[in-house]
Structure formats: structure tokens, C-alpha cells
N, C-alpha and C positions, 0 to 999 in steps of 0.2 A: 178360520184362525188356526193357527199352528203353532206348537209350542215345542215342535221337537227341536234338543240339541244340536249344535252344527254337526258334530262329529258321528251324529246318527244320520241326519241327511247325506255328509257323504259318503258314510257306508250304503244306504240303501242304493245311493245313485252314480257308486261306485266313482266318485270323483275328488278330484287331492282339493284340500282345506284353500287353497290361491283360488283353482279354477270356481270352487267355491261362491268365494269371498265377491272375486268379479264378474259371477251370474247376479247372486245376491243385488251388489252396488248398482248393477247396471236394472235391471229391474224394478229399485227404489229411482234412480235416476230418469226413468220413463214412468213414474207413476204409474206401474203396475200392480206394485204392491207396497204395506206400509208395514214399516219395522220398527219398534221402541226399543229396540235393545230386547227384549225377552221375546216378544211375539210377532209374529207376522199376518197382515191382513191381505187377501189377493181385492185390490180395488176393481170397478169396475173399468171396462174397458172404453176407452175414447170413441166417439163417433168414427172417429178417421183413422189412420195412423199417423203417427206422432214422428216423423222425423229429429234426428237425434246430430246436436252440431257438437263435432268432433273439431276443437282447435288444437292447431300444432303443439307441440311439446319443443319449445324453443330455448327455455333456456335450464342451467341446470335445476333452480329453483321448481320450475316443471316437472323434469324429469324426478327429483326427489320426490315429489308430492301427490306425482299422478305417473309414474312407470312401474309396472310391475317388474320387473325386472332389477331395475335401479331400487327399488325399495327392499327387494328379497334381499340383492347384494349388503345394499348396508346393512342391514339387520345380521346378517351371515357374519359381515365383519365383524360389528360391534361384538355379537357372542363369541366369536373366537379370541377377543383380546382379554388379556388376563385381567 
């Protein structure tokens, strides 16, 4: 179990709060590890490996919900307007 801070994980492992965010995601997303919001469990590992299906990002609804990029942008905007 782990209870450190995000902001101390990416100090130690020298990585920005995004690159973060989408190790994190994707590790709960393969059932390697489980997260409540406070803590994190590393689960056991699968007999096999677990192939991971990536579907396109087609429309913008997609791209809001699931691009880093498109998500950082809006958020950028939003803060910037008065």
C-alpha cells in the first residue's frame, strides 16, 4: 500500500503531474494496481499478459474525454479567460 502524495511521487521519479496522471490511469486500466482516491494497492499479476484494446478517438466528444492534449488545451483556455 501507498499513501504518498502525487506531488512527492513525481518528485522522487522526477516526472511532470500529466506523465503522472497517465501512468497512474493506465495501470488502474490493466488491473495492476487499485486506487480509492487516497491509497494505492499494487494487485497481483495476471497469469498471462493482458493485452490492452485501444479504440480510435473519432469524434470530438473522444478527443475531450480521452486526449491529453485536447484536455490540457481546454483547461489552459478555461484558466486563461477572465
Amino acid at each position: 500500500m501507498s499513501y504518498y502524495a502525487y506531488d512527492r511521487i513525481c518528485g522522487v521519479l522526477r516526472m511532470t503531474l500529466d506523465d503522472y496522471i497517465q501512468a497512474r490511469n493506465s495501470l488502474i486500466d490493466m488491473d495492476l494496481v487499485a486506487f480509492d482516491g487516497t491509497a494505492f494497492q499494487v494487485l497481483e499479476l495476471p497469469p498471462a499478459p493482458q493485452a490492452r484494446r485501444r479504440r480510435g478517438l473519432r469524434t470530438d466528444r473522444d478527443l475531450e474525454q480521452h486526449d491529453s492534449s485536447t484536455i490540457r488545451r481546454r483547461i489552459l483556455d478555461a484558466l486563461a479567460k477572465p
